[in-house]
N, C-alpha and C positions, 0 to 999 in steps of 0.2 A: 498696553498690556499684552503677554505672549499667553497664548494656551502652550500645552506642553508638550501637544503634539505638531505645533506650529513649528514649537521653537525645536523640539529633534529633528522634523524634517530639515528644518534651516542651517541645522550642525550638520546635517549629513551634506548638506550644499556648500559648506563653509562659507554660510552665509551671517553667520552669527549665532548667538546664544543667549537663554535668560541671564539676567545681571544678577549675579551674587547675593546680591544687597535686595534684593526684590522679595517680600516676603507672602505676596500675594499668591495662592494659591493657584498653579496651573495645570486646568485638568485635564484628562484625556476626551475628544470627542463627543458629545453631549449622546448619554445614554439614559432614556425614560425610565425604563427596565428590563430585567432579565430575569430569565425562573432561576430561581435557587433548587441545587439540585435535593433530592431527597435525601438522600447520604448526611449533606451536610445540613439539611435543617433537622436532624434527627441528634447532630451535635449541639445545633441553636439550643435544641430542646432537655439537653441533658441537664442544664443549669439546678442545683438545689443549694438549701440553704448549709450543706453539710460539704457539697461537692461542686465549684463552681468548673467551667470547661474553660479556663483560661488556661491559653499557657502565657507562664511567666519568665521570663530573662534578665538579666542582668550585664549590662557591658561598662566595663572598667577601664580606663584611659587615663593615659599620662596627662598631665600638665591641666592647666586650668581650662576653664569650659569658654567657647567664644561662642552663648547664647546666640547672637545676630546670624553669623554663618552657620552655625546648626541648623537658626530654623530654617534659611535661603536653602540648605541643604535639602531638606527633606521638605519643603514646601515644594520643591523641585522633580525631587525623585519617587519619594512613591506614592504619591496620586498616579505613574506610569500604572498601579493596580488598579484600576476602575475601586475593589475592594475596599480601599480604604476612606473613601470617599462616598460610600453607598451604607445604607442603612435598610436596617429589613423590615419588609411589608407583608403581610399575609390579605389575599381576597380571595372571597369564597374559598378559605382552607388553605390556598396553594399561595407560598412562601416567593416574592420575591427581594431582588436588591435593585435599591432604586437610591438615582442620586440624592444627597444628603442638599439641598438649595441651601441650606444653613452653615454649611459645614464650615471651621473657621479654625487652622493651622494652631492658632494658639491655644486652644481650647484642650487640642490634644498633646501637647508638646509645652512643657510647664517645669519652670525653675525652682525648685524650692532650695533655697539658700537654709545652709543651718550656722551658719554664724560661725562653728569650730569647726575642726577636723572631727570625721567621722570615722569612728571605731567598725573595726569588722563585727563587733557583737552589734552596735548600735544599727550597722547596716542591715544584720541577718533579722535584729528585731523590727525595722522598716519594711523590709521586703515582704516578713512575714503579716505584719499590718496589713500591707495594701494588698495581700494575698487573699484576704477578707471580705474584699470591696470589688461588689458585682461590675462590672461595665456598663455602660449606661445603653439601652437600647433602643433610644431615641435618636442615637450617633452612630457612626460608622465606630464596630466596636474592638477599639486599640485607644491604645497611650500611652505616652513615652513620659518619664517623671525623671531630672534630672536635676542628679543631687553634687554640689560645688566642689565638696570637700572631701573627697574620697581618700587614702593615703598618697596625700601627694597629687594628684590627680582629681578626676570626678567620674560620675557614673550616673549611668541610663538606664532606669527601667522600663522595660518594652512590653506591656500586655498586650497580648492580642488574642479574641474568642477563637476556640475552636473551630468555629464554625466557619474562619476566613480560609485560614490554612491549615496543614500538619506540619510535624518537623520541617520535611524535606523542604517545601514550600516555605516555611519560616526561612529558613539560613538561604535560601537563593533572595529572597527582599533583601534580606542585611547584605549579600557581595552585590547587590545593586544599591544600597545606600551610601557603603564605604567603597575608598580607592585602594589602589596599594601600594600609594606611597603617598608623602605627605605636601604633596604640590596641591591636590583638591582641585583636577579640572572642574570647568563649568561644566560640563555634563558628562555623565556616566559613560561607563566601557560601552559598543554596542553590543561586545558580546555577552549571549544570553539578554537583551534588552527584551524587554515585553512588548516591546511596538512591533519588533522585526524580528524575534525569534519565529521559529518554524518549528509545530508540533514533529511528532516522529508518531507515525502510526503505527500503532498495531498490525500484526498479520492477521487478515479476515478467516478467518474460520468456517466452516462449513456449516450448516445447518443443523445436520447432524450432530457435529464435535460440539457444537455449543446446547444441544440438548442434554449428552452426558455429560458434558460440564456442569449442568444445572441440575442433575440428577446426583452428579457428586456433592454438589454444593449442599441440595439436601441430607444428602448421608451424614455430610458432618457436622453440619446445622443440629439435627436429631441425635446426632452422636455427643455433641459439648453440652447439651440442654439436659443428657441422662448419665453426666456425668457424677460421678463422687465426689462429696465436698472433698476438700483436702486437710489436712491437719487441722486440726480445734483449738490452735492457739487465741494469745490473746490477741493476734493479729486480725482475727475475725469476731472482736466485740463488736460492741453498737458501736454505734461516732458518736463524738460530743460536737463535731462539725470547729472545731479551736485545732487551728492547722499551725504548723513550724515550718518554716524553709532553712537550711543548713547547709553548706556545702564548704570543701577543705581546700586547702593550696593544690596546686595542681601536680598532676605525675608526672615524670619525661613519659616519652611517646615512646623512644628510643628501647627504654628500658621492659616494657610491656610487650613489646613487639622482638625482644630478643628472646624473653622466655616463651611466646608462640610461638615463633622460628625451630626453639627447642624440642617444644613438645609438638611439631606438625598438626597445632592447631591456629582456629582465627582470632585476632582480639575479641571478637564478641564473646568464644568460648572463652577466653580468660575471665570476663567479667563476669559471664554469670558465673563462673566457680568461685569467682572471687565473692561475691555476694550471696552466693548461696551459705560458703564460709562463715560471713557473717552474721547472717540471719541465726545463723544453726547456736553460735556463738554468744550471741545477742538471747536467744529464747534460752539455751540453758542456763545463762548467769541468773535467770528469773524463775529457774525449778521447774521449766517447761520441760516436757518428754519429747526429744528429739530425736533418737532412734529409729521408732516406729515407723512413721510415715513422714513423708516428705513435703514440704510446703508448695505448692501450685503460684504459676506465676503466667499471667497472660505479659508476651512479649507483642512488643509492637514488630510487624513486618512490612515495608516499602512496597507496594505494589503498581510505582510509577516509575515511567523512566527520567532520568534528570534532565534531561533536555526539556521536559514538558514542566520544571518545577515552576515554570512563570504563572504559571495560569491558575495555580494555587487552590483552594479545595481540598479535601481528605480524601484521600488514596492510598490508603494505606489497611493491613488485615491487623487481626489479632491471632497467636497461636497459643496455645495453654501446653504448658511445658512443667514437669513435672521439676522441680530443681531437688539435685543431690544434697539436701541436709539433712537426709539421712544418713549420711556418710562421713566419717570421722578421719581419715585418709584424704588430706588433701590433693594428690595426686590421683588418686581413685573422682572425687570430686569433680576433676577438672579433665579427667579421660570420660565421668559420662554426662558433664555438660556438652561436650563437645559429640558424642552421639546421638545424644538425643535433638541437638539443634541439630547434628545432619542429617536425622529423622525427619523433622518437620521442613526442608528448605526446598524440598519440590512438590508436596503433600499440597492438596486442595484446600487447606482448613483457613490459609489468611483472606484470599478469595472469598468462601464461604461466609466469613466475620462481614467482610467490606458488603457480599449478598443484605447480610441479616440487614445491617445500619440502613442500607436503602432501602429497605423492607420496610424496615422499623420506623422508618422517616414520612412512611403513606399510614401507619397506625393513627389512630386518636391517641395525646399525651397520658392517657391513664394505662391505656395497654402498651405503650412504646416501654413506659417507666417499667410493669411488671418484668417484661421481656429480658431490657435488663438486668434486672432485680436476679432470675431466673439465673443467667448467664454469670454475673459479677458471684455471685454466692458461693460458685463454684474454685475461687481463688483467692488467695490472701495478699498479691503485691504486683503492680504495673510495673515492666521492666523496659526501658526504649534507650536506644541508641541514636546519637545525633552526629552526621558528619558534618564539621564548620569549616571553613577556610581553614588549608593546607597551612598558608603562609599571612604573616601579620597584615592587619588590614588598617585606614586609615578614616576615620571619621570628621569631615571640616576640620584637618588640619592635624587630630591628634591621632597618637595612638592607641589602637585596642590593644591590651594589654590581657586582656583574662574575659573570657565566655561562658557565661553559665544559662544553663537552664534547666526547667522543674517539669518533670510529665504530671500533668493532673490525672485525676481517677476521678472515677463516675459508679455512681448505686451504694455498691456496698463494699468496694475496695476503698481503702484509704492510706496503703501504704504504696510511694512512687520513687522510684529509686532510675537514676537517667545518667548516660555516660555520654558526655562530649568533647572530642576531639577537636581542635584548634594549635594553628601552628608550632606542633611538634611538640602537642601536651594535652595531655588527658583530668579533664576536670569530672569530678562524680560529685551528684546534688542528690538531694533527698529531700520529699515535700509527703510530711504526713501529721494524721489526724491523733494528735496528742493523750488521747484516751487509748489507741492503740500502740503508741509507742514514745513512753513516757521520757525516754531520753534518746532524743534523737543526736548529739551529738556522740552516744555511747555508741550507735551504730554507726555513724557515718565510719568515726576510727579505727569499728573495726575491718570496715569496706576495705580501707589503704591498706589495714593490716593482712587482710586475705591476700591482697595484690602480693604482700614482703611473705607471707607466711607461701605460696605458690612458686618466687622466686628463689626460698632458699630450698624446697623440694625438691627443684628440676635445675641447681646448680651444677649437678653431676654432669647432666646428661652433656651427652654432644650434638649439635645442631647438624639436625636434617637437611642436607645440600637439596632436596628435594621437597622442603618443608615450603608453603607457598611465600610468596613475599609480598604481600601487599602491605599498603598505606594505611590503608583500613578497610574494615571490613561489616557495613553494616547488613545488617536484615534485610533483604530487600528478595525480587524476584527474579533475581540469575541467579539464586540457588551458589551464591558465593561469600554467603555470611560467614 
């Protein structure tokens, strides 16, 4: 039997490799335990019966599923996370991850044959099932459930608690589980590998600078907390805790990224004009007052560098951004999503969120929850952006065909609206709480239709030689969203 850090050092010797067919779990280095940061056990802790902190995925793949090599697959590859393999302990209060002795490949990684071809409604109504169903926290807490019959195809779904990773940290495990092409060496790319990548350090800061650091931090901590609710739609009733996952064909990339080109904005700014669109759309068709004031939206912001995405954990802020559905002018719309996210993208306030979470993670579970409570109240919809592989990727043999996934919300948010990019195409998912938004398909369409109702606005114009070009562009801390 190979450990798996046996068998990469012996690849990097070319001295050999684990066999394909070997389904036996190979881990990294025998680790007792390690402290769980506070941050992240402050996500362990968010779990309710209305809001659980998974996030959810879905990966879609050509051709039939070869169980056997999937699992050699990923019995292989990410155990390289010590994470997935460790299970949480608390002694005397303080939270660790400690290896799982039990731990047993199959258990997480599980065939359910349905016998026929599986319909996209049958699939959104599965997803949204297992969307239900807590993790087990007796396990290292992920699962991948893989259904035969997909159109043509089959599909994975991937839970994993918050509390392992965030986005950014999610999609670096998936380009370490797939290749990218359909040969499926025995072991993974090294690069970015988690045995041999090298953090990238931060620049050390003075003592000083990190005291008004944290003097700002408090400014805006006190500053979100003495916030104004935002609009009293019905987006902010109670939950029934009876969630929906939904999500549409995907967009060209192409085509989104010529009308930012246009308007010398970033994708991001597209989206949220484009969702703010609908939101605005969606409440009036229901005799909602949409004029007046404008719906509140905490956006997720990246406050890691990608080179460090191996190492996994949450790193990442929140900013509360007013979204224009006020505004009935969709080019008006989409000029002030785009200043007000270049408002927030050097602004101390995502820092400040990642402050509170580690704060909030040293609290007792009763004052962590108000805290929240405090904070969540003050907005009615989770917005996050997800950058996924550039170009098609390959999973034991097949291919990934289509990328999805779901931002969870936490307290008293229940509406989560996520945009990901994947080779040269933009998929939009929406996961929310059916008491406040009783047709969720009504909004998704009108998400795509923001996208057409933006692109026939700024058909006129002529593109900016000066307008920037990137790939994409998410949230993150070079202030280049």
């Amino acid at each position: 039997m190979y450990s798996l850090n046996t068998a990469f050092r012996a690849d990097l010797c070319n001295q050999g490799a684990v066999p394909e067919h070997h389904l036996e779990v190979a881990r990294p280095a025998p680790v007792i335990q390690s402290r769980m940061t506070r941050r992240d056990f402050a996500w362990y802790r968010m779990d309710s019966h209305k809001n659980l902190m998974v996030i959810n995925s879905i990966l879609l793949f050509d051709g039939p599923v070869d169980m056997e090599r999937l699992l050699a697959t990923v019995a292989h590859r990410l155990p390289n996370y010590p994470r997935f393999t460790q299970k949480i302990v608390t002694k005397m209060g303080a939270p660790y991850w400690v290896e799982d002795d039990a731990f047993d490949i199959r258990k997480h990684v599980e065939l359910e044959s349905t016998g026929t071809e599986t319909t996209h409604e049958d699939l959104q109504n599965r997803m949204t099932g297992m969307a239900h169903v807590a993790l087990d926290p007796r396990r290292p807490m992920w699962h991948m459930t893989v259904i035969d019959q997909v159109n043509g195809g089959h599909a994975i779904v991937f839970r994993v608690h918050h509390c392992i990773t965030d986005g950014l940290g999610l999609m670096h495990v998936l380009n370490h589980l797939t290749d990218d092409n359909d040969n499926h060496g025995k072991t993974p790319s090294r690069v970015g590998h988690p045995l041999v990548a090298q953090p990238v350090r931060p620049l050390v800061c003075s003592y000083l600078g990190k005291c008004i650091s944290w003097l700002k931090f408090a400014f805006h901590i006190t500053r979100l907390s003495v916030l104004f609710k935002d609009a009293p739609t019905q987006l902010k009733a109670p939950m029934s805790g009876d969630k929906k996952l939904v999500w549409l064909p995907p967009l060209a990339m192409d085509r989104v990224r010529a009308l930012s080109k246009r308007m010398g904005v970033t994708l991001n700014d597209v989206w949220v004009a484009a969702v703010s669109g609908a939101l605005r759309q969606y409440l009036a068709e229901r005799g909602e007052e949409v004029d007046r004031k404008p719906l509140r939206a905490a956006v997720t912001f990246n406050l890691r560098e990608k080179a460090n995405a191996y190492q996994l954990g949450n790193q990442f802020g929140l900013v509360a951004i007013d979204l224009p559905t006020n505004h009935d002018d969709p080019n008006q719309r989409l000029s002030e999503s785009s200043r007000r996210m270049n408002a927030i993208k050097c602004s101390h306030q995502p820092r400040a969120t990642l402050a509170f979470l580690s704060i909030a993670g040293c609290l007792p579970a009763l004052l962590q929850r108000f805290a929240l409570n405090l904070f969540t109240s003050k907005g009615s919809v989770v917005l996050t952006n997800i950058e996924g592989p550039a170009r098609p990727r390959f999973l034991a043999g097949s291919r990934l065909t289509d990328l999805i996934c779901w931002v969870p919300q936490t307290a008293r948010i229940g509406v989560g609206l996520a945009f990901i990019s994947y080779a040269n195409q933009i998929q939009l998912a929406l996961f929310v709480d059916t008491e406040l938004v009783e047709d969720p398909q009504r909004l998704m369409t009108l998400a795509c239709e923001g996208f057409e109702t933006l692109e026939r606005a700024t058909q006129g114009l002529v593109a900016d030689p000066d307008a920037m070009d990137e790939q994409y562009t998410p949230l993150n801390n070079t202030c280049t969203a």
